[in-house]
Backbone bond lengths (Angstrom), bond angles and torsions (degrees), N, CA, C in turn:
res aa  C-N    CA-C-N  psi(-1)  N-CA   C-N-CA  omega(-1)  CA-C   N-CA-C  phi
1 X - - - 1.464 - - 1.525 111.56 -
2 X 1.273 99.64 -49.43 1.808 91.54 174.28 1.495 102.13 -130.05
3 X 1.781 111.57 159.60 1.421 124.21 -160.08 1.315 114.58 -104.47
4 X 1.102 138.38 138.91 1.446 130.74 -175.50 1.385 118.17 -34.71
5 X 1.106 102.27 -36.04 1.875 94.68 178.99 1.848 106.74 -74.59
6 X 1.486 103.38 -29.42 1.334 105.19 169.51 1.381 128.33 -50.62
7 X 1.500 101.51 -35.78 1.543 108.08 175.77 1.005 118.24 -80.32
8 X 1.635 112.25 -37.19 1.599 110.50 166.57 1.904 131.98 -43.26
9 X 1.759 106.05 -37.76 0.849 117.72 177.04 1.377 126.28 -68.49
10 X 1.261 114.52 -9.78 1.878 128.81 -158.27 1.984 70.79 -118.56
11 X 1.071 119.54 -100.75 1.648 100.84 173.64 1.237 135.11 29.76
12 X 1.214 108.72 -88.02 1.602 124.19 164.06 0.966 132.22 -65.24
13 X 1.821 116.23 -25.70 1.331 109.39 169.29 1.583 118.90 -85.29
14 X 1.501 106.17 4.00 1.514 108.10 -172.82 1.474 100.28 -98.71
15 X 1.268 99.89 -22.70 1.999 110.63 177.47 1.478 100.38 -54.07
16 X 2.091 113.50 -70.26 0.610 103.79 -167.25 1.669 133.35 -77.51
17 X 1.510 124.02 -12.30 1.390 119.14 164.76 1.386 125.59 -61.21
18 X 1.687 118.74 -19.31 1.529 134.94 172.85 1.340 108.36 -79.34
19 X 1.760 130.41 -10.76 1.561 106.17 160.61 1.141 125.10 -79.02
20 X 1.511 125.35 12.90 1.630 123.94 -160.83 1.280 83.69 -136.06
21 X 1.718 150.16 18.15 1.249 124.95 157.77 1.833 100.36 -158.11
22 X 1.547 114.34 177.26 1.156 110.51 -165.24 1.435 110.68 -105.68
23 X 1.209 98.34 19.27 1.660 110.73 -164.29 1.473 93.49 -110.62
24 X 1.738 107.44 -171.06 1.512 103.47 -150.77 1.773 81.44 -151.38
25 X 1.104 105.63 132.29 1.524 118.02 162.87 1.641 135.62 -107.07
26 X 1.193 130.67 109.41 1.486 122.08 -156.91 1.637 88.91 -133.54
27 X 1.849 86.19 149.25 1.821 95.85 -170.25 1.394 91.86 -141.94
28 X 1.165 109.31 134.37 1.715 138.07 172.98 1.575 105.98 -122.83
29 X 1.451 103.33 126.26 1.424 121.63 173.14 2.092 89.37 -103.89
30 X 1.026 106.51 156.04 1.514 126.97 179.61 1.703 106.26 -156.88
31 X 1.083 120.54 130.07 1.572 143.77 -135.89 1.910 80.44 -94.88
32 X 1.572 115.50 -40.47 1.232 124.55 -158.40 0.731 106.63 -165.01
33 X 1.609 130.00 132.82 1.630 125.89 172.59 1.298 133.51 -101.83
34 X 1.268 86.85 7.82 2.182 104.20 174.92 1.227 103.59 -178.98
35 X 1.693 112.39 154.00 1.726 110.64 175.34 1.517 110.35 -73.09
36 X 1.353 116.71 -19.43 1.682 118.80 -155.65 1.807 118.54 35.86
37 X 1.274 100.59 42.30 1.706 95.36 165.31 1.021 113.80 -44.50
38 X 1.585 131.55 -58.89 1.507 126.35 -167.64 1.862 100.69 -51.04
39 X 1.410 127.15 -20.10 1.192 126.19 -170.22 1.979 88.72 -49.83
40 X 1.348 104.00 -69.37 1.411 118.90 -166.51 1.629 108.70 -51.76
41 X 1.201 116.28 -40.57 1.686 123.84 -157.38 1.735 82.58 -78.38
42 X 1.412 135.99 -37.41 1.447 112.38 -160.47 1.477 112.48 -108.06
43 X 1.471 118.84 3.55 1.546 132.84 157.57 1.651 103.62 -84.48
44 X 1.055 134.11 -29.22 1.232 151.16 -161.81 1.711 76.69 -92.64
45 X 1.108 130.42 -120.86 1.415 143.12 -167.10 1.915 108.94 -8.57
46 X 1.473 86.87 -45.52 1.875 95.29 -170.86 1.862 104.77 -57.49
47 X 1.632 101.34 -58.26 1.113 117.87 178.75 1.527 123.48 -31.09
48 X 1.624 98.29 -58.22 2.042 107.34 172.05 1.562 93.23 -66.94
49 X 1.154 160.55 -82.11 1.189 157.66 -121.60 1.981 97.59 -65.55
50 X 1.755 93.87 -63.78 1.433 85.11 177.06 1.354 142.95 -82.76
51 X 1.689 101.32 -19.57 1.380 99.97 165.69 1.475 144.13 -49.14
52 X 0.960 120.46 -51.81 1.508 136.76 159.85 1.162 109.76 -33.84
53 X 1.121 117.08 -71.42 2.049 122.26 179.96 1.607 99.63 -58.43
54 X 1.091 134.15 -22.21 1.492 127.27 -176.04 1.448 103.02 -85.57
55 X 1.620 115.08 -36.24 1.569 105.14 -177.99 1.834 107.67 -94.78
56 X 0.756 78.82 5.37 2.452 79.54 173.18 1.906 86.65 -89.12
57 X 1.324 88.98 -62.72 1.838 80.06 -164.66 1.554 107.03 -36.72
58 X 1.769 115.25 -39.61 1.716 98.87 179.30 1.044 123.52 -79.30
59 X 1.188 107.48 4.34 2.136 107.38 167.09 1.804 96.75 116.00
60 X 1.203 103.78 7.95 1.797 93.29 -164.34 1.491 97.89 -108.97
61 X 1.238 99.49 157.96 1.895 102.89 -162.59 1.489 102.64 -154.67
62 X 1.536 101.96 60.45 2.004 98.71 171.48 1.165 142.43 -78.25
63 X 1.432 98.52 11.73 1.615 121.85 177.98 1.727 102.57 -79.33
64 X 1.631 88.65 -55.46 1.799 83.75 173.97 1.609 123.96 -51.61
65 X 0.902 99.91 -37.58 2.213 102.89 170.42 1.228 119.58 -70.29
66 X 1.265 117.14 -28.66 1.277 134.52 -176.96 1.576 102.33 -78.20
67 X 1.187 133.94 -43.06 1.332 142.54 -172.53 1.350 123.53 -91.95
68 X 1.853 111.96 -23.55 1.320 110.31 159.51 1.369 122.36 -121.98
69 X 1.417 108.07 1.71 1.710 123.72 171.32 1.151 104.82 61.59
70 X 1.255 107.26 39.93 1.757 119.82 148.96 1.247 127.28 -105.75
71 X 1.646 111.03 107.10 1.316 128.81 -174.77 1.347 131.92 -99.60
72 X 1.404 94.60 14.00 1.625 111.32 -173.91 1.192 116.71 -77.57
73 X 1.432 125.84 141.22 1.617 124.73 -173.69 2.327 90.64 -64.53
74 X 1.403 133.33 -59.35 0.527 155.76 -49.49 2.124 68.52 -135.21
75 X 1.499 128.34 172.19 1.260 119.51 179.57 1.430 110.81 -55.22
76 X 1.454 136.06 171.68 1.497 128.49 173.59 1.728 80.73 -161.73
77 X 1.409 87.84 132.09 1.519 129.22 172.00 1.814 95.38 -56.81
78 X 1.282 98.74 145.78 1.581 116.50 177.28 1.186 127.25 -72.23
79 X 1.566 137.76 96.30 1.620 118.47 -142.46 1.337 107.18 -79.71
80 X 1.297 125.34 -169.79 1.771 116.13 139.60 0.914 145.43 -52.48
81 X 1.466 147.53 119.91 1.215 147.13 173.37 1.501 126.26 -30.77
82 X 1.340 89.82 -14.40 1.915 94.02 178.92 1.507 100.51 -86.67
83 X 1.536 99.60 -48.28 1.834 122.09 172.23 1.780 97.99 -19.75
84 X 1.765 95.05 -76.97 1.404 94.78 -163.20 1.852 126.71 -73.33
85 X 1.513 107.51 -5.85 1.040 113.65 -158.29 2.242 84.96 -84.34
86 X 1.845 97.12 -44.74 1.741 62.88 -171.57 1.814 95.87 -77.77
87 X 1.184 138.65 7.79 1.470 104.50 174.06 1.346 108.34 -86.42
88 X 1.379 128.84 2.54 1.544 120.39 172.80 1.472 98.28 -93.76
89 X 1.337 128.06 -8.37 1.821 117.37 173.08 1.384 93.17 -98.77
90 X 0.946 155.14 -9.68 1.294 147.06 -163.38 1.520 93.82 -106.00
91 X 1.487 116.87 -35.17 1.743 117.31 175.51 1.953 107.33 -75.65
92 X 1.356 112.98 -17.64 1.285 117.27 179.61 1.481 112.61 -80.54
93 X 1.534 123.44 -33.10 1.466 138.74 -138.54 1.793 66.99 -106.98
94 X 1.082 141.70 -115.42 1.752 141.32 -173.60 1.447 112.17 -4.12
95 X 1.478 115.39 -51.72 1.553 104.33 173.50 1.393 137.13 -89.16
96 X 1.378 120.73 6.71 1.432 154.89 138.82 1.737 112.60 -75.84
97 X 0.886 103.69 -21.23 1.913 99.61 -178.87 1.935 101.38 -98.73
98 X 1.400 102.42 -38.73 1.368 91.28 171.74 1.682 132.55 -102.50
99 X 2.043 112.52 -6.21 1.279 100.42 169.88 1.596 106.63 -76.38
100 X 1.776 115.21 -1.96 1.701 111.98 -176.61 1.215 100.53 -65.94
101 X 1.254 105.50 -40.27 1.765 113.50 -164.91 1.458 109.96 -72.05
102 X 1.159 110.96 -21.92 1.674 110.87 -172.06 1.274 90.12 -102.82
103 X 1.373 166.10 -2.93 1.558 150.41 -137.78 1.700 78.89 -152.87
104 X 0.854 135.81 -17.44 1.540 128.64 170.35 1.658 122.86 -84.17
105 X 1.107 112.78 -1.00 1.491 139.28 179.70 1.536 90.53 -76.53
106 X 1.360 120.76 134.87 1.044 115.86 -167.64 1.556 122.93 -90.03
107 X 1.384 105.53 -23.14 2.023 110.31 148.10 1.234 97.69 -43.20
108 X 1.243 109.16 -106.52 1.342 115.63 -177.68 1.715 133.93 5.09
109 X 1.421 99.42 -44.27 1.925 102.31 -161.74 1.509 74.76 -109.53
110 X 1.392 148.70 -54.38 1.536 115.90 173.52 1.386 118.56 -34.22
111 X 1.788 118.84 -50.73 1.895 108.45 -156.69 1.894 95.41 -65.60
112 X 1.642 113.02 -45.06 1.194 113.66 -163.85 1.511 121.51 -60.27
113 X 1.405 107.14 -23.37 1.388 126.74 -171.42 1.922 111.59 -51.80
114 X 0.931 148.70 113.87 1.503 141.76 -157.68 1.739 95.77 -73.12
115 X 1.437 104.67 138.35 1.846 113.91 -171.93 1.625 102.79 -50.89
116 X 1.367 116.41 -38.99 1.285 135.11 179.47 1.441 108.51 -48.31
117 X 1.001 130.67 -57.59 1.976 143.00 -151.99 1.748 83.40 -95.45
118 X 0.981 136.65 -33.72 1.558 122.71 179.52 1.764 105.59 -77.79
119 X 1.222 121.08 -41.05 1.588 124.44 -172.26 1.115 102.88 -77.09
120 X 1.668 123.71 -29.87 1.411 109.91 161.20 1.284 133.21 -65.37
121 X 1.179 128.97 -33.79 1.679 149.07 170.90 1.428 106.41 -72.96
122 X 1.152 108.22 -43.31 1.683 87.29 175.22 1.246 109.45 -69.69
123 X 1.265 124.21 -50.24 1.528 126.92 171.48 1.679 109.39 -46.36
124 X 0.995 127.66 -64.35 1.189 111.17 161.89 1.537 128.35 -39.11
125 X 1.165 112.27 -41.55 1.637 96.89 179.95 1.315 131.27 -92.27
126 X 1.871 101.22 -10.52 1.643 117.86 150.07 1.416 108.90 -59.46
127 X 1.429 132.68 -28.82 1.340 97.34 -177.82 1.545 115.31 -92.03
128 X 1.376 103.99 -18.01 1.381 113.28 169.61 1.803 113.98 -49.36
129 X 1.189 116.21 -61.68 1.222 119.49 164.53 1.369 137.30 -44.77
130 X 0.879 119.06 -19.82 2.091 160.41 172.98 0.876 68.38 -78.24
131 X 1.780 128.80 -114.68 1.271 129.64 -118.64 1.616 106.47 -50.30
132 X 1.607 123.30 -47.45 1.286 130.49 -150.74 1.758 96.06 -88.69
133 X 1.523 141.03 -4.11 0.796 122.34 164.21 1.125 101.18 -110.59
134 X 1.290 171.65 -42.65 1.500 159.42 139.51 1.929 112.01 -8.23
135 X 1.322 105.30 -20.46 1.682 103.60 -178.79 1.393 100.93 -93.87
136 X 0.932 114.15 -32.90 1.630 124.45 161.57 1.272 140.50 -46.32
137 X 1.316 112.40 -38.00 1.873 131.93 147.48 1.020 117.41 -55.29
138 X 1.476 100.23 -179.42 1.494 123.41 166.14 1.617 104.09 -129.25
139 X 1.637 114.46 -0.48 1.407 118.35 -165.58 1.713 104.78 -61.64
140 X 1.212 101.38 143.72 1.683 102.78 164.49 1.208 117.85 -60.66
141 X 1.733 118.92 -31.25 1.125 124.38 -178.38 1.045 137.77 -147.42
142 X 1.281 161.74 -167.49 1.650 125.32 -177.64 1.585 97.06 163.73
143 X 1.215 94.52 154.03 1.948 116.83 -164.22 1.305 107.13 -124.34
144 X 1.139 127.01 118.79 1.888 126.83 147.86 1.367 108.43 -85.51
145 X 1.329 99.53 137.41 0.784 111.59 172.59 2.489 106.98 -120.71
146 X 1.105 91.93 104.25 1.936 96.65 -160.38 1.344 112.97 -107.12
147 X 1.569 112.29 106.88 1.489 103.14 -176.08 1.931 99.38 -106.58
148 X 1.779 107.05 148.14 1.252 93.07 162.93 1.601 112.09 -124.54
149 X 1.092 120.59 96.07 1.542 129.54 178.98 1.998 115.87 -22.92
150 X 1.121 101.98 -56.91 1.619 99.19 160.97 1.489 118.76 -37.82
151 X 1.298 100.84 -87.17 1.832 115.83 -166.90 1.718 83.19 -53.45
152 X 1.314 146.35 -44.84 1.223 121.17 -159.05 1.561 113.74 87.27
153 X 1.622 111.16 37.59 1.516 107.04 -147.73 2.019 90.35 -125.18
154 X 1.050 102.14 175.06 1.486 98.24 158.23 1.848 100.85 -169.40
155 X 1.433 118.80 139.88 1.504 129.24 -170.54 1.158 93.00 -127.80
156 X 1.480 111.48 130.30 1.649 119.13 129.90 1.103 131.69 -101.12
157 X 1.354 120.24 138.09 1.152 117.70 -174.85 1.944 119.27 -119.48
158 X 0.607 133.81 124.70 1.601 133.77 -175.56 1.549 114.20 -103.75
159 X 0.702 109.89 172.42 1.893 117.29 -174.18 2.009 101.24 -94.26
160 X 1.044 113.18 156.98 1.180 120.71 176.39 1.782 117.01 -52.55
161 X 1.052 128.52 -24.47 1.422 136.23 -163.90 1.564 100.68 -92.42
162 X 1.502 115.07 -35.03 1.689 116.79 -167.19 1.196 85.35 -82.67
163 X 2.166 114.39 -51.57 1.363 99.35 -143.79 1.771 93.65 -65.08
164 X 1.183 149.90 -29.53 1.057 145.54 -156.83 1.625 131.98 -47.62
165 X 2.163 83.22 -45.50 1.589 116.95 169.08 1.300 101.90 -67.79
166 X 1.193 151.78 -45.25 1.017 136.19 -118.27 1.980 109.97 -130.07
167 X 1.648 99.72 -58.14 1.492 95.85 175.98 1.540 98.46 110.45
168 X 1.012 105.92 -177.29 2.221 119.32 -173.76 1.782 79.25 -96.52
169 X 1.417 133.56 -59.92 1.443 103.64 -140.10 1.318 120.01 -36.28
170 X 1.698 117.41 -44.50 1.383 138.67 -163.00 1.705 101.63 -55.57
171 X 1.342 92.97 -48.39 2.179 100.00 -171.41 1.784 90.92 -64.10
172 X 1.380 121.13 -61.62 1.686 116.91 -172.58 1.688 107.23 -46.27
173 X 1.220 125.90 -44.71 1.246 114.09 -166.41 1.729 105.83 -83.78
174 X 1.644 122.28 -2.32 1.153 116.33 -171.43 1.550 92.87 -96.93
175 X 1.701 124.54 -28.04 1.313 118.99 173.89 1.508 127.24 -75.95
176 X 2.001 101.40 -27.32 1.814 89.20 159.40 1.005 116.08 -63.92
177 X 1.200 141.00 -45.38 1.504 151.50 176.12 1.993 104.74 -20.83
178 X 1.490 85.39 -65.46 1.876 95.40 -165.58 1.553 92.13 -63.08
179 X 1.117 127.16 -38.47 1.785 125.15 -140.56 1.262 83.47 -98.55
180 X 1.251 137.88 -31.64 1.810 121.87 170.94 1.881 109.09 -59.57
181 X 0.986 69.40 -58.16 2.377 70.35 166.73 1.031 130.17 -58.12
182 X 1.550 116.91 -45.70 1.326 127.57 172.54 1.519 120.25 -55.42
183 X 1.167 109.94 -51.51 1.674 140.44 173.77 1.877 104.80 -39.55
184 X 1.442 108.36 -40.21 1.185 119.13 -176.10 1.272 119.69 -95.57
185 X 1.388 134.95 16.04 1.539 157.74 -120.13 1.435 99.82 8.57
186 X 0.531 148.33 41.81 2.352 135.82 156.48 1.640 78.05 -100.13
187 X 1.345 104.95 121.12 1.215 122.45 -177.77 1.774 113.51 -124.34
188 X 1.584 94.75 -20.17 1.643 114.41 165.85 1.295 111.12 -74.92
189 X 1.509 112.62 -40.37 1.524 128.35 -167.60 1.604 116.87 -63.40
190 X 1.808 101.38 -36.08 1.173 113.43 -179.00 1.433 111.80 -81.43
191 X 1.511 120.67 -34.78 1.401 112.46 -179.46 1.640 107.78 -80.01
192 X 1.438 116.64 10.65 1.503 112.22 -161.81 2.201 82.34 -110.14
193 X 1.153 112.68 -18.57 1.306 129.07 -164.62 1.594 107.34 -84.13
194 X 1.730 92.51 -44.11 1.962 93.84 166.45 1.645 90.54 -88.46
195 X 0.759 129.48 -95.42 1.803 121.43 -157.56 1.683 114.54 10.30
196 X 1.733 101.06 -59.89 1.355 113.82 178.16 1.270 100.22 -62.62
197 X 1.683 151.23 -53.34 1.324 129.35 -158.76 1.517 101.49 -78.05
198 X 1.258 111.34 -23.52 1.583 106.77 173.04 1.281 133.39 -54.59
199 X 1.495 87.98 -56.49 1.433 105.56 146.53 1.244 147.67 1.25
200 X 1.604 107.38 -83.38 1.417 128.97 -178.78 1.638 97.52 -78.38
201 X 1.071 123.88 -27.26 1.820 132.54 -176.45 1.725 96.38 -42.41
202 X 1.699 104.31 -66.87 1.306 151.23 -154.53 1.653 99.07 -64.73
203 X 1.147 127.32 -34.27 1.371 142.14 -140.32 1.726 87.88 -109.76
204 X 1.755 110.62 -49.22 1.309 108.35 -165.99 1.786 107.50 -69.30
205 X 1.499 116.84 -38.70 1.147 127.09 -130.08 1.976 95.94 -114.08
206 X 1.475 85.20 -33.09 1.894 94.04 175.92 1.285 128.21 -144.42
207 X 1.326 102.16 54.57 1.544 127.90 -173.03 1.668 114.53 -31.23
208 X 1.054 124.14 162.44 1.523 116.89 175.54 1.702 102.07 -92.89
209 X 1.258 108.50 144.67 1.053 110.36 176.75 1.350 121.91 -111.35
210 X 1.697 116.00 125.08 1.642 113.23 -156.81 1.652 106.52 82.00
211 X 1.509 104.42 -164.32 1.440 128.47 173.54 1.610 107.31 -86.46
212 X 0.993 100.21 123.65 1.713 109.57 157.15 1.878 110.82 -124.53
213 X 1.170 97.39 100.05 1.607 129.68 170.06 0.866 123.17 -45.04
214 X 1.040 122.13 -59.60 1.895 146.53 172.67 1.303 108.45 -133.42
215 X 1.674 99.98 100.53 1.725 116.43 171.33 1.685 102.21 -81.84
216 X 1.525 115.15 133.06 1.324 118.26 -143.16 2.144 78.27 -79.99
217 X 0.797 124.29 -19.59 1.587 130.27 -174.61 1.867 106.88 60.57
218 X 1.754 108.33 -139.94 1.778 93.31 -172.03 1.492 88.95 179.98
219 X 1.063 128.13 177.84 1.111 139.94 122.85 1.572 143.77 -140.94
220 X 1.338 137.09 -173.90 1.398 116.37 -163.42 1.179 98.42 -103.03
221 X 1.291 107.81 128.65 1.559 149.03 146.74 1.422 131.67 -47.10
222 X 1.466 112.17 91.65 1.434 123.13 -155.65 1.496 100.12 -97.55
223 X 1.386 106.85 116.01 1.666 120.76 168.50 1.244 124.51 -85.97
């Protein structure tokens, strides 16, 4: 996803926003932030349930052919009710076995996926990522910065003490920032685009105190 010089560039800009505060900024790109199978299993499930009742209402009845393997345009005798009942599960079990197969394609189970169930998972796995690099410091304070290339999403997340000073506007304007770059593929450009608004956030609110010599800097962490 990103190229060595790409990393270089997120690198340096994380060096340099960490000499003007005491806090620590770390950025993870993630390709995807969940499989959403259930995406597929409950478009898949919906599909057999309603399909069938949608094609009787138009007069069409392929359970009955299916159950007595009569394919003739031509009249056909009325089968048994048992006849048709398994050819309408046997018409349910095929169109559940193949919208899985088609809704599991991974276009596919992203567009179908509800905008909602992706902003939650990424959010969920931004904070997951937060938590496990913030335990990792010694910083007083510290920023994610979390893009997920799929959903098309990007989170910041801050620790309780910044976010306190500070509020969402600062994180929203550091995520239009990335998602105007990203949007355009420079996907380094955009996380190099929040770093800097993070940055200056970081600089106003938790200044470094004294000289810092060697800002330990970072780079982004590809999942």
């Amino acid at each position: 996803m990103l190229s060595k010089s790409d990393h270089q560039r997120i690198a340096d800009a994380i060096a340099t926003a960490e000499t003007a505060t005491r806090g620590e900024i770390f950025c993870v790109v993630a390709h995807e932030s969940g499989a959403y199978r259930e995406t597929a299993f409950a478009w898949a499930a919906g599909l057999a349930l309603a399909g069938p009742p949608v094609v009787l209402l138009a007069g069409f009845r392929p359970w009955e052919r299916i159950a007595t393997g009569d394919w003739s345009t031509g009249a056909m005798a009325h089968p048994h009710p048992m006849t048709i009942l398994m050819g309408y599960a046997t018409v349910q079990a095929l169109l559940f076995a193949a919208s899985l197969l088609l809704i599991s394609l991974p276009a596919a189970r992203r567009v179908l996926t509800p905008p909602r169930v992706k902003r939650a998972r990424v959010h969920a796995r931004a904070l997951e990522q937060f938590a496990h690099r913030l335990h990792a410091t010694e910083a007083e304070t510290g920023v994610l910065i979390y893009a997920s290339l799929a959903e098309r999403r990007v989170e910041v997340i801050a620790d309780e003490l910044i976010h306190a000073k500070v509020g969402d506007a600062a994180w929203d304007q550091a995520v239009a920032a990335a998602l105007a770059r990203i949007r355009q593929g420079d996907i380094a450009g955009g996380l190099v685009a929040a770093i800097e608004s993070c940055g200056a956030v970081l600089a106003r609110h938790c200044p470094v105190e004294g000289d810092r010599a060697s800002p330990p800097g970072g780079e982004a962490i590809e999942i």
